[in-house]
N, C-alpha and C positions, 0 to 999 in steps of 0.2 A: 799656611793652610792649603789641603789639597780643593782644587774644587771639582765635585765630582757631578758625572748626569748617569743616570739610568732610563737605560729605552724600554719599553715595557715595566712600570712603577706597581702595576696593578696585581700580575699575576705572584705564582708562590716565590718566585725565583726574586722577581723586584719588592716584594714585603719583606723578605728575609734580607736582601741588601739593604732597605731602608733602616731596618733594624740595626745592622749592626755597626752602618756608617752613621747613625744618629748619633750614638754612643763612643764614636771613636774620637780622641782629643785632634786628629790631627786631618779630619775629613770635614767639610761640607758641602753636603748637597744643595747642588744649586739648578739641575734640572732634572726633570723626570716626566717622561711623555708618556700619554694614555690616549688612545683615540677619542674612547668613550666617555672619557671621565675629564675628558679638558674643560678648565675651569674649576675645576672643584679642587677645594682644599685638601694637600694627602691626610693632612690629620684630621679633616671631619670622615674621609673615608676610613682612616685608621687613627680610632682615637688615642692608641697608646703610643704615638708617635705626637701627641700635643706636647707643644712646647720644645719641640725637640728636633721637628722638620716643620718649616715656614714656608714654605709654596705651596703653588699650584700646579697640578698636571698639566700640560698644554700639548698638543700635538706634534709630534716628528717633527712637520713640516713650519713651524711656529719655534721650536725649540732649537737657544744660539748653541749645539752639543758642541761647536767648534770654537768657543768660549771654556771650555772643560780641560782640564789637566788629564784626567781621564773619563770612558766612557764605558760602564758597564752595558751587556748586552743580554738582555733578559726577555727573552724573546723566543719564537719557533726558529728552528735550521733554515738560515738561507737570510735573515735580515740582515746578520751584522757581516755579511760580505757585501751587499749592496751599499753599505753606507761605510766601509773600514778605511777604504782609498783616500776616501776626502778629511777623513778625519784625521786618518796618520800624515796627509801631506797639510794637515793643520798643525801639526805638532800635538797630536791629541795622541794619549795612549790608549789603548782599545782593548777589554778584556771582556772574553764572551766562553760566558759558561755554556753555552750551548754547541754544536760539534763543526761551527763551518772554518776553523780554525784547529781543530784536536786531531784531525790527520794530515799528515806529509804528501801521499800519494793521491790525488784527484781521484783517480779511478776505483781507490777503495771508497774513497766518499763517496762517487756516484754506486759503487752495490752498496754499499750500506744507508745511505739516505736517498737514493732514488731520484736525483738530480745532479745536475751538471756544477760545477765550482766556478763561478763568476769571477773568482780574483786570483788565479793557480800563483801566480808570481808572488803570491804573498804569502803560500805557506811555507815557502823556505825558511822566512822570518820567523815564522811564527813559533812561539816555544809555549812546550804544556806546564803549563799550571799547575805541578804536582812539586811542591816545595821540597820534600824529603826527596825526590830526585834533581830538580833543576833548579835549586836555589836561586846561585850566581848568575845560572842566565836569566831567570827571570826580572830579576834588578834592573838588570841591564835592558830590558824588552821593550819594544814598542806594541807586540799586538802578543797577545797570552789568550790561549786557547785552553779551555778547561773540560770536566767531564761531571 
């Protein structure tokens, strides 16, 4: 069993993962952080995840994500480089649909998102998440940068 955490559980991007890792035979979610909503049960917040996902949201700072086989990142640009370093040198794999991993070149990321790249050394690693191009490397990945 994979065990997986989601940062940001709340918004569209973290209810659509919750969904379709409930359902998958070979995932369980075992964390998922919400600033707002720590403490609170995901399935009283999403009741069509009753029976299906058993925690509670608890905050970033409160959540062991370094306990995680992998870590979705469901969040605005600019979280999951703050926090990729500690988690890949946990042995965590780090997959963030959001863009601070989807470009190779720093300096297109800062024109196109408007901020500097906190972790440049790590998007050499980094491979996109677009299966019908990078299958094989993706298998292989430690940090998956999506769109």
């Amino acid at each position: 069993m994979i065990k997986v955490g989601i940062v940001g559980g709340t918004g569209y991007t973290g209810v659509e993962l919750l969904r379709l890792l409930a359902g998958h035979p070979e995932a369980k979610v075992t964390a998922v952080t919400s600033r707002k909503e720590a403490g609170m049960k995901v399935a009283d917040m999403f009741p069509s995840l009753r029976g299906r996902v058993d925690i509670a949201f608890s905050t970033p700072d409160e959540t062991p994500l370094t306990e995680c086989d992998v870590v979705f990142f469901a969040t605005p640009h600019g979280v999951a480089m703050a926090q990729a370093r500690e988690l890949l040198a946990a042995g965590v794999k780090v997959i963030d649909p959001a863009a601070d991993f989807r470009l190779k070149d720093p300096a297109v990321f800062q024109q196109w998102y408007a901020m500097e790249h906190s972790c440049t050394d790590l998007l050499a690693e980094a491979v996109y998440g677009l299966p019908e191009v990078n299958r094989e490397a993706i298998k292989q990945a430690r940090l998956i940068g999506m769109a």
